[in-house]
BAVO-135938 format. One record per residue: x, y negated, z of N, C-alpha, C in turn. Coordinates in steps of 0.05 Angstrom, whole numbers, m for minus. Layout:
BEGIN
PT     nc1     nc2     nc3    cac1    cac2    cac3     cc1     cc2     cc3
PT       X       Y       Z       X       Y       Z       X       Y       Z
...
This chain:
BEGIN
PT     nc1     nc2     nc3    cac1    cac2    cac3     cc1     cc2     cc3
PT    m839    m360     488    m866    m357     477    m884    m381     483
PT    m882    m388     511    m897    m415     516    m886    m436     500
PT    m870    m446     497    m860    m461     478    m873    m464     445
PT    m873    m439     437    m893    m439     410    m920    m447     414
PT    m925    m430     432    m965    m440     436    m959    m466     439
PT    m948    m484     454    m947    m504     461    m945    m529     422
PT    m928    m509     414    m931    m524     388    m951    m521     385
PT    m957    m498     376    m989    m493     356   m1009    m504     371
PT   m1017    m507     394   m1044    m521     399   m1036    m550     392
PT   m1007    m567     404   m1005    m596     400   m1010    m603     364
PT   m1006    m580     350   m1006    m579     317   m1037    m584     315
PT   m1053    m569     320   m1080    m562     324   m1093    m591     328
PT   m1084    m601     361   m1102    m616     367   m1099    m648     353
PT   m1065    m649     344   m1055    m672     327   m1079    m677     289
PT   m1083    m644     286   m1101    m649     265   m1130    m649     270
PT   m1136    m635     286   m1169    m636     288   m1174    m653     298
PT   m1160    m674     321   m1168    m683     334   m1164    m717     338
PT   m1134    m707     326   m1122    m743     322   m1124    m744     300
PT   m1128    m734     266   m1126    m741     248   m1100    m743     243
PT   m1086    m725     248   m1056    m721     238   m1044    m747     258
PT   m1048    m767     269   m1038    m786     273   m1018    m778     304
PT    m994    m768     290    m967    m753     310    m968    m788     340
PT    m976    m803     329    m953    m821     353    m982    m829     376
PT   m1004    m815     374   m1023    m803     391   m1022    m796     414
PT   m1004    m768     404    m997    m746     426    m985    m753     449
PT   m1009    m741     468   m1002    m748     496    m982    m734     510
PT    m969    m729     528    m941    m717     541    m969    m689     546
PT    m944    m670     540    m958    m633     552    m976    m634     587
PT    m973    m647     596    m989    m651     616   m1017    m678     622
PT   m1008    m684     606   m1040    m709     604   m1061    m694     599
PT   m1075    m713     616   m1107    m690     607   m1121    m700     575
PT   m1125    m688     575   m1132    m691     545   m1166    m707     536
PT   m1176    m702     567   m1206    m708     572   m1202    m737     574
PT   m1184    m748     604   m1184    m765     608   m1179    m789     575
PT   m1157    m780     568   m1144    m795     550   m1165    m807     522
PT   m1188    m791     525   m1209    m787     503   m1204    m777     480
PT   m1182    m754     482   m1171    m734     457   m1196    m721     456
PT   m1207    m704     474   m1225    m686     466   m1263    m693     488
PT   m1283    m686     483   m1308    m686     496   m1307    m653     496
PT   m1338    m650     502   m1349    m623     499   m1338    m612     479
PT   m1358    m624     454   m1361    m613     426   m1323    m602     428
PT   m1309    m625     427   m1286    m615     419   m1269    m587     434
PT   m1281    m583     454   m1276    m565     480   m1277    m544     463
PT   m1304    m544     451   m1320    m512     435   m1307    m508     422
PT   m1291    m533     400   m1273    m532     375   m1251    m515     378
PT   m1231    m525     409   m1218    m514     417   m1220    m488     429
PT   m1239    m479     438   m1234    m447     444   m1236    m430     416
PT   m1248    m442     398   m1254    m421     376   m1233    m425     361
PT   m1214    m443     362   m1186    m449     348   m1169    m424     375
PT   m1175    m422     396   m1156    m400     416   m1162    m376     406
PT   m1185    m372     416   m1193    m345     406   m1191    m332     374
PT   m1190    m353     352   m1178    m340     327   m1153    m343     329
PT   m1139    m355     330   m1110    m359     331   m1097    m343     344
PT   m1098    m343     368   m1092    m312     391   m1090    m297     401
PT   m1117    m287     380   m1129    m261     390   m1141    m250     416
PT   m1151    m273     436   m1170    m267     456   m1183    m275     459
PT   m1201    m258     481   m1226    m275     489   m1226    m295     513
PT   m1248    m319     500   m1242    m334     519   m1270    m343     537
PT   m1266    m329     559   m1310    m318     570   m1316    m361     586
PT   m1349    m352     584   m1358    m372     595   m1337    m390     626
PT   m1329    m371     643   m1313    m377     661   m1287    m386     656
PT   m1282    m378     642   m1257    m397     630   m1254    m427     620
PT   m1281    m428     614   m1278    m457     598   m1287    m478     628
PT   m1261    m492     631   m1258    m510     653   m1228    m532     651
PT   m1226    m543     656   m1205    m566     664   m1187    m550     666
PT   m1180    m535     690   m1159    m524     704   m1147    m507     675
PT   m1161    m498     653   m1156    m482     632   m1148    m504     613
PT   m1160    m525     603   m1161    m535     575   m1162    m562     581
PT   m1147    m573     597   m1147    m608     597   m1117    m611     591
PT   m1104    m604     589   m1082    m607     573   m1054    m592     566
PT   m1050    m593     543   m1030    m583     525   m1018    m567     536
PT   m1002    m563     562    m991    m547     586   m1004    m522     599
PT   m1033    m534     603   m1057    m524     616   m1066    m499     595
PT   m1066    m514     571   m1077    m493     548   m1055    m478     541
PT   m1040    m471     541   m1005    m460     536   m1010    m438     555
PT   m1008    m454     580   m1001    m432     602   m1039    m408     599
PT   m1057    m417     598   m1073    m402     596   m1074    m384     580
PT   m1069    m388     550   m1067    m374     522   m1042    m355     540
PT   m1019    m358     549    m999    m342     556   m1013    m316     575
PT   m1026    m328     602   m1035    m314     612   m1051    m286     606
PT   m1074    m297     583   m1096    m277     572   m1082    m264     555
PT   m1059    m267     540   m1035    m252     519   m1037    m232     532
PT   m1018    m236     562   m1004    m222     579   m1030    m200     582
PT   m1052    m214     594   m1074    m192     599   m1083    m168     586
PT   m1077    m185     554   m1092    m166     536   m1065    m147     531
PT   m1048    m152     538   m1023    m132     525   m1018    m112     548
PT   m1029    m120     567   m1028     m91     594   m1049     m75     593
């Protein structure tokens, strides 16, 4: 299952963010901040691309680094809140 999310957000952030431009994409663990893939604004882009895509919520406390700095980070989190919402 991690494996898919892992597509769909790298799909996501390849178009919203790189302008389709595939040879961009940073390895599943690069931060995404550092690299200057994403700022704030794009942060916001990205939870509201999680939370429709998903199907969860994603609360003020969530939105941090340790969650959404990169491709891995956002994978394993989307997995986590799955798991949450399905218990």
């Amino acid at each position: 299952m991690r494996e898919t999310i892992s597509v769909e957000v790298r799909n996501f952030i390849v178009e919203t963010f790189l302008f389709g431009d595939t040879a961009s994409v940073p390895a599943d663990d690069a931060s995404l901040i550092d690299n200057g893939i994403i700022d704030s604004t794009a942060v916001l882009e990205l939870v509201v691309f999680i939370e429709e895509r998903f199907d969860i919520t994603v609360g003020d406390a969530d939105i941090v680094p340790a969650n959404l700095d990169s491709i891995a980070r956002i994978s394993a989190f989307i997995q986590s809140k799955a798991k949450a919402v399905a218990a």
